[in-house]
C-alpha positions in Angstrom: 36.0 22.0 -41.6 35.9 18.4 -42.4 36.9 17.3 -38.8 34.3 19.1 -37.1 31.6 17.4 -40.0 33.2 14.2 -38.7 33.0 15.3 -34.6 29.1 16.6 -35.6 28.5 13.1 -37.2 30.3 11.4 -34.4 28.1 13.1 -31.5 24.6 12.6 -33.7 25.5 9.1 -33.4 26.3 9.8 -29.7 22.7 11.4 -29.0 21.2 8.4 -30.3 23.0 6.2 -28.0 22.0 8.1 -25.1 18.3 8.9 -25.9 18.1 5.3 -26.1 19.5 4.9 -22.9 17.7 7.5 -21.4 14.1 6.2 -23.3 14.5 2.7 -20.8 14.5 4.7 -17.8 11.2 6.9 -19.6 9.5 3.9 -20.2 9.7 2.8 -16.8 8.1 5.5 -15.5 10.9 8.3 -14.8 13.6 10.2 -16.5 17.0 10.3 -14.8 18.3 12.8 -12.3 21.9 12.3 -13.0 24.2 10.7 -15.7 25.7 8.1 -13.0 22.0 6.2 -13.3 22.9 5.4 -16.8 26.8 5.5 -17.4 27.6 2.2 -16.7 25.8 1.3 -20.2 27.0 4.6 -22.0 30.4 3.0 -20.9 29.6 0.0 -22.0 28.3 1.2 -25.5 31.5 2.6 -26.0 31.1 6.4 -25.2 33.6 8.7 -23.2 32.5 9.1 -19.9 34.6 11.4 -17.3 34.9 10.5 -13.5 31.4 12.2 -12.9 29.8 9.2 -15.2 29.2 12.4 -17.3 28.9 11.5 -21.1 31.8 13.6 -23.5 30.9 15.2 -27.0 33.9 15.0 -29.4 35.0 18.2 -27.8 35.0 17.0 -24.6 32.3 18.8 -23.2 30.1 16.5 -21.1 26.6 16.2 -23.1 23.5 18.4 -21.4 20.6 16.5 -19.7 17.6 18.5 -21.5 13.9 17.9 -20.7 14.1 17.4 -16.9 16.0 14.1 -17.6 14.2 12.3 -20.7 16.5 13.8 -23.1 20.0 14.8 -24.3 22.0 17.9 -26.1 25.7 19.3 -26.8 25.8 21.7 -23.7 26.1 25.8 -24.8 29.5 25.5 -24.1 30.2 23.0 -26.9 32.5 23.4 -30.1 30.1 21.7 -32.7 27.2 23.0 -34.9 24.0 22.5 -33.6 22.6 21.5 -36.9 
């Protein structure tokens, strides 16, 4: 139970970094239509990224691209709580 606290803390922390990433591209005007437009700094911020340029949870399930591309959330197929 404690690990997946940890992996639920871990991908909050996650979301952040990626709403921020994905709020540059908002604020100039667009949301992204696929990952690859913003791995390179996911990558560089330290997240998992698989050869799609698909961000990972702590589960390994790539992260879901919610609100036609302004905003991110654990995919349905995703391990960890949603709360």
């Amino acid at each position: 139970m404690v690990k997946v606290q940890l992996m639920r803390l871990d991908s909050l922390a996650e979301r952040e970094e990626i709403a921020a990433s994905l709020g540059l591209h908002t604020g100039r005007g667009h949301c992204v239509t696929s990952w690859r437009e913003i791995s390179a700094p996911l990558f560089a911020a330290g997240l998992r990224i698989d050869a799609s340029g698909e961000p990972l949870d702590p589960t390994n399930v790539p992260y879901h691209l919610i609100k036609n591309g302004c905003d991110v959330d654990l995919d349905e197929h995703s391990a960890l709580p949603r709360q």
